[in-house]
TINULUM-51247 format. One record per residue: chain; residue number from 0; x, y, z of N, C-alpha, C, O, CB in turn. Coordinates in Angstrom, 2 decimals. Atoms other than C-alpha are relative to their C-alpha. Glycine has a CB too. Layout:
> c k n.east n.north n.up ca.east ca.north ca.up c.east c.north c.up o.east o.north o.up cb.east cb.north cb.up
> A NUM X Y Z X Y Z X Y Z X Y Z X Y Z .
...
This chain:
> c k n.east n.north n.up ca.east ca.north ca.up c.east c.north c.up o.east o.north o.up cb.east cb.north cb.up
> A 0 -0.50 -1.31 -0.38 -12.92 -13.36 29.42 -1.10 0.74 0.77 -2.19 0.91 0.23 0.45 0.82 -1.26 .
> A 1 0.98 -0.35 -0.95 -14.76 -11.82 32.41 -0.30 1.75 -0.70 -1.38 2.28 -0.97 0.71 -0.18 1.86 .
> A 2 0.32 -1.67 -0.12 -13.82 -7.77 31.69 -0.11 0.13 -2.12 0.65 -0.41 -2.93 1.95 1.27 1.14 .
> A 3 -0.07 -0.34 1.33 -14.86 -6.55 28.00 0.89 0.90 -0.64 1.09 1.90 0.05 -1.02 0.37 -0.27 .
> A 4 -0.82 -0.70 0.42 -12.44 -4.97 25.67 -0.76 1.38 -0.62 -1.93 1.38 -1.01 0.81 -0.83 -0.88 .
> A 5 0.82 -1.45 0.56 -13.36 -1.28 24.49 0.80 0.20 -0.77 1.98 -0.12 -0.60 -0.32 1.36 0.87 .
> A 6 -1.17 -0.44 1.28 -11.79 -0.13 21.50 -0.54 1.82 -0.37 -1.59 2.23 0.12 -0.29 -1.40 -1.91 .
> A 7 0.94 -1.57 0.37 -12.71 3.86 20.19 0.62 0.48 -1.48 1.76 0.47 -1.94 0.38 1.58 1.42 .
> A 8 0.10 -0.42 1.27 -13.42 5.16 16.92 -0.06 1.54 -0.16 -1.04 2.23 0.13 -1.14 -0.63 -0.55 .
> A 9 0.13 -1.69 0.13 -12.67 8.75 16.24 -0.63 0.39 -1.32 -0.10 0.17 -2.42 1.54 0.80 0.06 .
> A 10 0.74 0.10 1.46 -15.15 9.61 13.64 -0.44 2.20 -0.10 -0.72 2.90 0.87 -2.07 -1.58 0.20 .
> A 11 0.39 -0.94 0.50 -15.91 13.09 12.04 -1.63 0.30 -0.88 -2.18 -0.48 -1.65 1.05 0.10 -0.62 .
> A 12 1.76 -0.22 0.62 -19.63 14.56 10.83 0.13 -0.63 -1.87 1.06 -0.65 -2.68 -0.60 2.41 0.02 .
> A 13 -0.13 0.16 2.09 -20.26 13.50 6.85 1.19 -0.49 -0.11 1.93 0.12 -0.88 0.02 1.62 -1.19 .
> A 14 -1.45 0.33 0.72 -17.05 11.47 6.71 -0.26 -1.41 -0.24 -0.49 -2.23 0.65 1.50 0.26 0.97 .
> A 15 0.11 1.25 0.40 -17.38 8.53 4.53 1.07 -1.12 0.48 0.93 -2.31 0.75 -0.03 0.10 -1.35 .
> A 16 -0.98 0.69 -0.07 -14.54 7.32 5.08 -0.03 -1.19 1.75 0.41 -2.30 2.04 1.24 1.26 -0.21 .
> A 17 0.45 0.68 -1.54 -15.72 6.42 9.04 -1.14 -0.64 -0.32 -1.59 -1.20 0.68 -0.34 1.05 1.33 .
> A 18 0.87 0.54 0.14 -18.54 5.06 7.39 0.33 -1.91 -0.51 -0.25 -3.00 -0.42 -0.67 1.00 -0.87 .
> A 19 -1.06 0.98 0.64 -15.85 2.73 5.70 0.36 -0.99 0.87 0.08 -2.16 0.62 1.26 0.65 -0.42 .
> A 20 -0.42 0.65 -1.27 -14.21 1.58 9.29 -0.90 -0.63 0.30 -0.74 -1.84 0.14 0.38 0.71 1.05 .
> A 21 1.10 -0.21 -0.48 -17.56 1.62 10.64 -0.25 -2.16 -0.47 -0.31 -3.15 0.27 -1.04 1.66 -0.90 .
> A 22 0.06 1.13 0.71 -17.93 -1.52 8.02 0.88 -1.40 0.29 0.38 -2.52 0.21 0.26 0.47 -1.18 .
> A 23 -0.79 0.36 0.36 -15.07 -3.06 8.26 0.12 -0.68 1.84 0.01 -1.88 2.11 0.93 1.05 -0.92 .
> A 24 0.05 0.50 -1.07 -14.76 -3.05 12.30 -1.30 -0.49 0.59 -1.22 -0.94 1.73 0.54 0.77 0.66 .
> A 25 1.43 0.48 -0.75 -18.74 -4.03 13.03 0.17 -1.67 0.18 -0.26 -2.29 1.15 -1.59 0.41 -1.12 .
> A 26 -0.06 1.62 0.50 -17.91 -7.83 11.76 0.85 -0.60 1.56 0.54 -1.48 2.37 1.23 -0.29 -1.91 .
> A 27 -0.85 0.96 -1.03 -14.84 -8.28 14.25 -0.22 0.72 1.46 0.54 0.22 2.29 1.85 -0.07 -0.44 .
> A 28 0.14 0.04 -0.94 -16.21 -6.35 17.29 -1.01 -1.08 0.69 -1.03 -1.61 1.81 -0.12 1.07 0.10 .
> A 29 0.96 1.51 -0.91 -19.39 -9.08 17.20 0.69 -1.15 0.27 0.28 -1.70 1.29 -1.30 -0.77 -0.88 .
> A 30 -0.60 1.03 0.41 -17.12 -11.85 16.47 0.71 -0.22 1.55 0.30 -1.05 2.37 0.93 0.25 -1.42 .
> A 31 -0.38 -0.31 -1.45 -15.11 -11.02 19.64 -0.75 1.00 1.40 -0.23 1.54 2.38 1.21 0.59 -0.30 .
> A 32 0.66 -0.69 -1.11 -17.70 -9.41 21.77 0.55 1.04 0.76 0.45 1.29 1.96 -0.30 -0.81 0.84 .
> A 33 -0.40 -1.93 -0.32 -16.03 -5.78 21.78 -0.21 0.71 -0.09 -0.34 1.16 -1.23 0.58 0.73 -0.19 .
> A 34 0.69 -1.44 0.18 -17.21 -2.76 22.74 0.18 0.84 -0.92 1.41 0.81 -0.95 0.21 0.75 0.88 .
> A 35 -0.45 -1.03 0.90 -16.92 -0.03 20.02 -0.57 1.31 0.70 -1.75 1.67 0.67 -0.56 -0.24 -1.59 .
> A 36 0.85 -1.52 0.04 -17.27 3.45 21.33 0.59 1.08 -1.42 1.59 1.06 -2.13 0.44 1.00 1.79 .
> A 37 -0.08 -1.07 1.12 -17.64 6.34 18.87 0.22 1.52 0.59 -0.63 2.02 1.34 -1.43 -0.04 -0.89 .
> A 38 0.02 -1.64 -0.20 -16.45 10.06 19.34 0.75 0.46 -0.89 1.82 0.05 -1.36 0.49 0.61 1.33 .
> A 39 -0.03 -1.12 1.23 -16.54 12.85 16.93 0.87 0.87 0.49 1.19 1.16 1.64 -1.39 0.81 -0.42 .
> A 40 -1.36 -1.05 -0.68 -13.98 15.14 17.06 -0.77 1.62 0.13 -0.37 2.63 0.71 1.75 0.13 -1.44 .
> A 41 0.76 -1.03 0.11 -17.08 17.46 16.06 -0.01 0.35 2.17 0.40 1.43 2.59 -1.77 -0.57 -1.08 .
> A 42 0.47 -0.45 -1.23 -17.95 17.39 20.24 1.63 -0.14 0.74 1.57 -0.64 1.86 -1.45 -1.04 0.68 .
> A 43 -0.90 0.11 -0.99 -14.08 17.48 21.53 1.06 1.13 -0.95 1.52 0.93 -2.08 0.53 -1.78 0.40 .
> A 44 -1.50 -0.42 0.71 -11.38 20.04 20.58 0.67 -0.58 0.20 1.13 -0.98 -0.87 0.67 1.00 0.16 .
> A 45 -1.18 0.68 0.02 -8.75 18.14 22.03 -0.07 -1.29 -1.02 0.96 -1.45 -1.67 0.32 -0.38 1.45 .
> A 46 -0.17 0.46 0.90 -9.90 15.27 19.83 0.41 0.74 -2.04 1.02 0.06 -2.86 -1.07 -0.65 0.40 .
> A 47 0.45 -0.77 0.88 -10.35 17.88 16.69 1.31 0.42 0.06 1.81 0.48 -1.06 -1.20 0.87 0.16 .
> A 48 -1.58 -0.06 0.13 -6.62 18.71 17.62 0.77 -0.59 -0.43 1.67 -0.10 -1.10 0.53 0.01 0.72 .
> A 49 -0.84 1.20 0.01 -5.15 15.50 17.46 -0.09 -0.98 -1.40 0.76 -1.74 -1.85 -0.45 -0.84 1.28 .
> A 50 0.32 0.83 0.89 -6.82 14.00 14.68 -1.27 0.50 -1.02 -2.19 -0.22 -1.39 -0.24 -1.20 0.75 .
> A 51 1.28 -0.90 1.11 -9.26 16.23 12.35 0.78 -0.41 -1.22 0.03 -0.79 -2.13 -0.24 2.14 0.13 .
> A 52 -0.49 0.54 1.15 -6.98 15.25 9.74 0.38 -1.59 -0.44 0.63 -1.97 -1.58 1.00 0.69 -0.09 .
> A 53 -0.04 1.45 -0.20 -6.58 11.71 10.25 -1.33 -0.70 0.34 -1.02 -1.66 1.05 0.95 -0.28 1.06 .
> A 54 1.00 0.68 -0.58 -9.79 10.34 11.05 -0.09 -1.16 -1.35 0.75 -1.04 -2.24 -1.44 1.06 0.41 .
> A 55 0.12 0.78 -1.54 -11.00 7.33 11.13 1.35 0.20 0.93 2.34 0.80 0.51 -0.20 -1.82 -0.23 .
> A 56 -1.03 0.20 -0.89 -8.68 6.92 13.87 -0.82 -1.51 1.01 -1.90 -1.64 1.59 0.37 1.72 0.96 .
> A 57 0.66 0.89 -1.52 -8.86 3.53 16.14 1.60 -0.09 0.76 1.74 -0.62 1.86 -0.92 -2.17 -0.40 .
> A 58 -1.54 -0.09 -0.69 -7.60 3.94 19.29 -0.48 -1.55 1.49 -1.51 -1.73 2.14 0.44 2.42 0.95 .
> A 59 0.03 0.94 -0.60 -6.94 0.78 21.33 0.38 0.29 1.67 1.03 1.20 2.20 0.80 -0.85 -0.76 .
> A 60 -0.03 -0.25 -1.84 -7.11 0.33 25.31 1.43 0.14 0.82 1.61 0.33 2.02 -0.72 -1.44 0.81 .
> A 61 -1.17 0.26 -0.31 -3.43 0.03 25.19 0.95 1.02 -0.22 2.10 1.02 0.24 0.30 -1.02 -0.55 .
> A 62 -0.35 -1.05 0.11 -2.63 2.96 24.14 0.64 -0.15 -1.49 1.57 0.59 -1.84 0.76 0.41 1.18 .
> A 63 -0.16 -0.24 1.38 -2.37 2.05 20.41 -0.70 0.16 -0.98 -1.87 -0.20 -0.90 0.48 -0.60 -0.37 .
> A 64 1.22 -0.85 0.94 -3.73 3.71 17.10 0.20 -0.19 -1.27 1.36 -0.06 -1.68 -0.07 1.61 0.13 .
> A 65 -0.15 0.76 1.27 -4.40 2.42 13.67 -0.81 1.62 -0.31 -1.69 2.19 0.31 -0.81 -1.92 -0.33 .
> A 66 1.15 -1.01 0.68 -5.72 5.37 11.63 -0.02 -0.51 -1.21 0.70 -1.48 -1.43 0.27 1.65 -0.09 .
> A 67 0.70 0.15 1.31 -7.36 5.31 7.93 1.86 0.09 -1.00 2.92 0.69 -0.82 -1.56 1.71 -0.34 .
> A 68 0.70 1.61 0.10 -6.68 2.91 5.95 0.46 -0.48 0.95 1.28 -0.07 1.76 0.26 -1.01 -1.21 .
> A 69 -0.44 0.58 -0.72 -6.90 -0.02 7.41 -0.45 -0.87 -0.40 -1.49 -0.46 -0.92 -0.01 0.23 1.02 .
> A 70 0.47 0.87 -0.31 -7.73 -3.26 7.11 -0.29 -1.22 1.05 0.46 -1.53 1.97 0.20 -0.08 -0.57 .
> A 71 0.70 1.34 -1.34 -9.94 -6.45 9.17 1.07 -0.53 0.49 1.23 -0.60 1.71 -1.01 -1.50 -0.54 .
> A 72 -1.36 1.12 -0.15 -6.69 -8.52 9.01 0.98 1.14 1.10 1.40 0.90 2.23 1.07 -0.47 -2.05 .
> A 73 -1.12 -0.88 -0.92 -4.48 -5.44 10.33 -0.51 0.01 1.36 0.19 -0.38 2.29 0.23 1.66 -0.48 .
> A 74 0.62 0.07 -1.08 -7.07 -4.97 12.97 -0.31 -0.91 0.86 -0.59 -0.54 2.00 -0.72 0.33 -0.17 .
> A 75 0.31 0.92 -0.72 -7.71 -8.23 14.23 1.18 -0.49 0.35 1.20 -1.07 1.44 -0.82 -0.82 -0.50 .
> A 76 -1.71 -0.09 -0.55 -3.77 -8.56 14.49 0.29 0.92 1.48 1.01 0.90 2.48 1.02 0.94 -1.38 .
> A 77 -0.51 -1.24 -1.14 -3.65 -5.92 16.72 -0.69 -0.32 1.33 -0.20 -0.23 2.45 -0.51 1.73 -0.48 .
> A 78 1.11 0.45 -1.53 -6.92 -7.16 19.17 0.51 -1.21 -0.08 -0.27 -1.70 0.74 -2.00 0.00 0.00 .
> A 79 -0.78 1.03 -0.20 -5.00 -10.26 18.99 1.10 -0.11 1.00 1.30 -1.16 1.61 0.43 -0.20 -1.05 .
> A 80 -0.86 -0.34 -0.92 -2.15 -8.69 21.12 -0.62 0.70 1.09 0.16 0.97 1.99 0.97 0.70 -0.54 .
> A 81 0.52 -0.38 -1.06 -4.48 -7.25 23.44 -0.68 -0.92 1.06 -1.07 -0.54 2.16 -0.73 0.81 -0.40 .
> A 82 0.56 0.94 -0.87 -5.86 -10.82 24.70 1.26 -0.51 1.06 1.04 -1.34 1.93 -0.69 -1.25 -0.93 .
């Protein structure tokens, strides 16, 4: 695969719970050599709109979004349909 996949993590200040994802997606972005970006909803209102109550949030290049919980298996299902 020439172009890399980006995936994004909507994460909040002090939230364990993104510390949780954090865990959970590090394994299968090395595994598949995928970008993870991170943004806080702390530096975006429009994120802080959309999802201050939902965080984690992952949002895929495709325009789809797994929020908290979640699990590896659900997730690697999903970057599975993005190859």
């Amino acid at each position: 695969m020439d172009t890399t996949i980006a995936i994004t993590l909507v994460t909040g200040p002090r939230c364990h719970l993104c510390e949780q994802a954090k865990a959970i997606l590090y394994p299968l972005i090395e595994a598949r050599q995928i970008q993870l970006k991170e943004r806080s909803i702390e530096e975006d209102q429009a994120l802080t709109d959309l999802y201050a109550l939902r965080i984690p949030v992952l949002l895929l290049p495709d325009g789809r979004e797994k929020g908290w919980p979640f699990t590896a298996a659900q997730i690697s299902r999903m970057l599975d349909q993005l190859s």
